[in-house]
N, C-alpha and C positions, 0 to 999 in steps of 0.2 A: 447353386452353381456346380458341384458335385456333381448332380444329378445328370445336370446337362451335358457336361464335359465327358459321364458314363455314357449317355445316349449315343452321342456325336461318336466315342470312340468305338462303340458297335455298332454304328450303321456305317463308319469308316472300314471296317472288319469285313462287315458283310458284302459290302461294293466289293474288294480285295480279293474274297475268295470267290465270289461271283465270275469276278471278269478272270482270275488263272481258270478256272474251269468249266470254260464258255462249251456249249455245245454245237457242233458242228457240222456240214453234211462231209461226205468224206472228201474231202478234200487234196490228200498228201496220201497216195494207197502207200507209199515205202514206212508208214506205219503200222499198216495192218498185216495181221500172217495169220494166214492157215494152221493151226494148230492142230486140228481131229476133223476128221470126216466117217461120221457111221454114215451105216447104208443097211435096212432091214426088208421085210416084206411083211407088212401087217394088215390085220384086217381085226383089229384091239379096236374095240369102241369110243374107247378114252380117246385113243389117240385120232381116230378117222371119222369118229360120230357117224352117222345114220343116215339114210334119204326115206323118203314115205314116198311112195309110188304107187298108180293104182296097180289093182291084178285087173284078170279078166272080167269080172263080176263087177268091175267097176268099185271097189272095197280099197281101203288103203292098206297096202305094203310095204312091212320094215324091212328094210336090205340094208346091210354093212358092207361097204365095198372094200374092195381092197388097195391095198397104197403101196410102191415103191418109195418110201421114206427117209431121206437124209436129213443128216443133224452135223451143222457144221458149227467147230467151235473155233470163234474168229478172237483174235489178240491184239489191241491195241498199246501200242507201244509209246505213243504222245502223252501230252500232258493234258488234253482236250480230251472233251468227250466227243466220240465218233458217231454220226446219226445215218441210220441207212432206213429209219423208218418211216419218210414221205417216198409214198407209190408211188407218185407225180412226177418225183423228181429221180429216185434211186431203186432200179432192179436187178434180180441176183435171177441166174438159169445156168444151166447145164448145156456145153457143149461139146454132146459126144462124139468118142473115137467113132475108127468105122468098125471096132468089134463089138461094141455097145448099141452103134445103127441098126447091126445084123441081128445080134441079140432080140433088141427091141423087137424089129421088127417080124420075127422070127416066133417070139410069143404072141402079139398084139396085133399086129397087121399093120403096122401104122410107126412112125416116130414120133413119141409122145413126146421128146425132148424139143420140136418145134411147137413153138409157143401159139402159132398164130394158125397151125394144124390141128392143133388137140383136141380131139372130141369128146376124151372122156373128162379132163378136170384136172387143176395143176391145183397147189396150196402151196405157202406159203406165208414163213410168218419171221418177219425182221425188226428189228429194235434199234436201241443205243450198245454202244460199247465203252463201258466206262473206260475214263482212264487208267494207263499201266494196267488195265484189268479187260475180261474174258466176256465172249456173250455166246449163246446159243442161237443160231438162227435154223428153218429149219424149211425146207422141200419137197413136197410130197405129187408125186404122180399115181393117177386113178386107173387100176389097170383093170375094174371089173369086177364082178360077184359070185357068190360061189350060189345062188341061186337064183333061177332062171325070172326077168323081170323084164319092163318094158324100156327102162333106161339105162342101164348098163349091161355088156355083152358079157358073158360068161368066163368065167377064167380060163386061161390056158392051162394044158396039163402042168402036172408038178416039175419032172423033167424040165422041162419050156422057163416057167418061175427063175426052179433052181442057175439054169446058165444066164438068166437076163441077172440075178442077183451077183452072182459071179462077177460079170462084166459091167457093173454099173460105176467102177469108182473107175473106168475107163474112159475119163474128158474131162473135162476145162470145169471150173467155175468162174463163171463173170458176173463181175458186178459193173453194172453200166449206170450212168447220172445222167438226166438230159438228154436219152437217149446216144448216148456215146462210152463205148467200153473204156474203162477207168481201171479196172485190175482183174487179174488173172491169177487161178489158182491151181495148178493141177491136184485132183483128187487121190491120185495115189501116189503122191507126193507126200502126203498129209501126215503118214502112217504112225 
């Protein structure tokens, strides 16, 4: 009878802490806050991995492209865990000022920050955010390689880089659900 009474009062336990700390898709943004926003210019392996492409000869070629890379550290303030990681349902994009358009455009030929224009390749990668606690979520744009290939176009000069890196924490972060914008963060707000 012991036995049983121990059973019952830890699966009574575990139901308990189960349901306070149910996961959720974001639901209530006046919990969530922008805490950090980095913004780098990499072309680190680790971080961007590799394409194999042919060359001329018809042979395969290793190219490292390069990334305009943000890393945002998002704050949950609830008592729920926060879920932004169904694609289906929750996406996170950059909507830049018009010194960031100019920028962009200015290096790249293009605004990479339009999602459904981008020809070189957006990444990103989103999770949970625990309760009362922090997550990492992160955005990277393709902006090309430092050696000449058949699928990505060449870097722009260094100059060109340096003022796009300048002006990239110049606009909005949205996360949208459902297709429907759900919260807003300005980036250089973040500091």
């Amino acid at each position: 009878m012991k036995k049983l009474y121990h059973g019952l009062l830890i699966v009574c336990g575990l139901f308990i802490v189960s349901a306070c700390s149910k996961t959720e898709y974001v639901n209530n943004v006046d919990y969530l806050k922008l805490q950090k926003t980095e913004v780098m210019l990499t072309d680190d392996k680790k971080i961007v991995g590799e394409m194999i492409v042919p060359d001329k000869k018809n042979k395969s070629k290793r190219i490292v492209p390069m990334e305009l890379h943000y890393t945002f550290t998002m704050e949950n303030t609830s008592n729920n865990i926060m879920a932004l990681s169904d694609s289906a349902k929750t996406n996170i994009r950059i909507e830049p000022d018009k010194e960031l358009v100019s920028a962009v455009k200015e290096a790249i030929g293009s605004n990479i920050y339009n999602m459904d224009n981008n020809k070189l390749g957006i990444g990103m990668s989103v999770g949970e955010i625990p309760s009362k606690g922090t997550s990492k979520f992160t955005l990277s744009y393709t902006l090309g390689a430092k050696q000449k290939n058949n699928e990505l176009p060449l870097l722009p000069t260094e100059e060109k880089l340096k003022k796009l890196q300048a002006n990239a924490l110049k606009g909005t972060l949205i996360i949208s659900q459902d297709d429907k914008d759900i919260a807003k963060f300005r980036l250089d707000s973040s500091q």
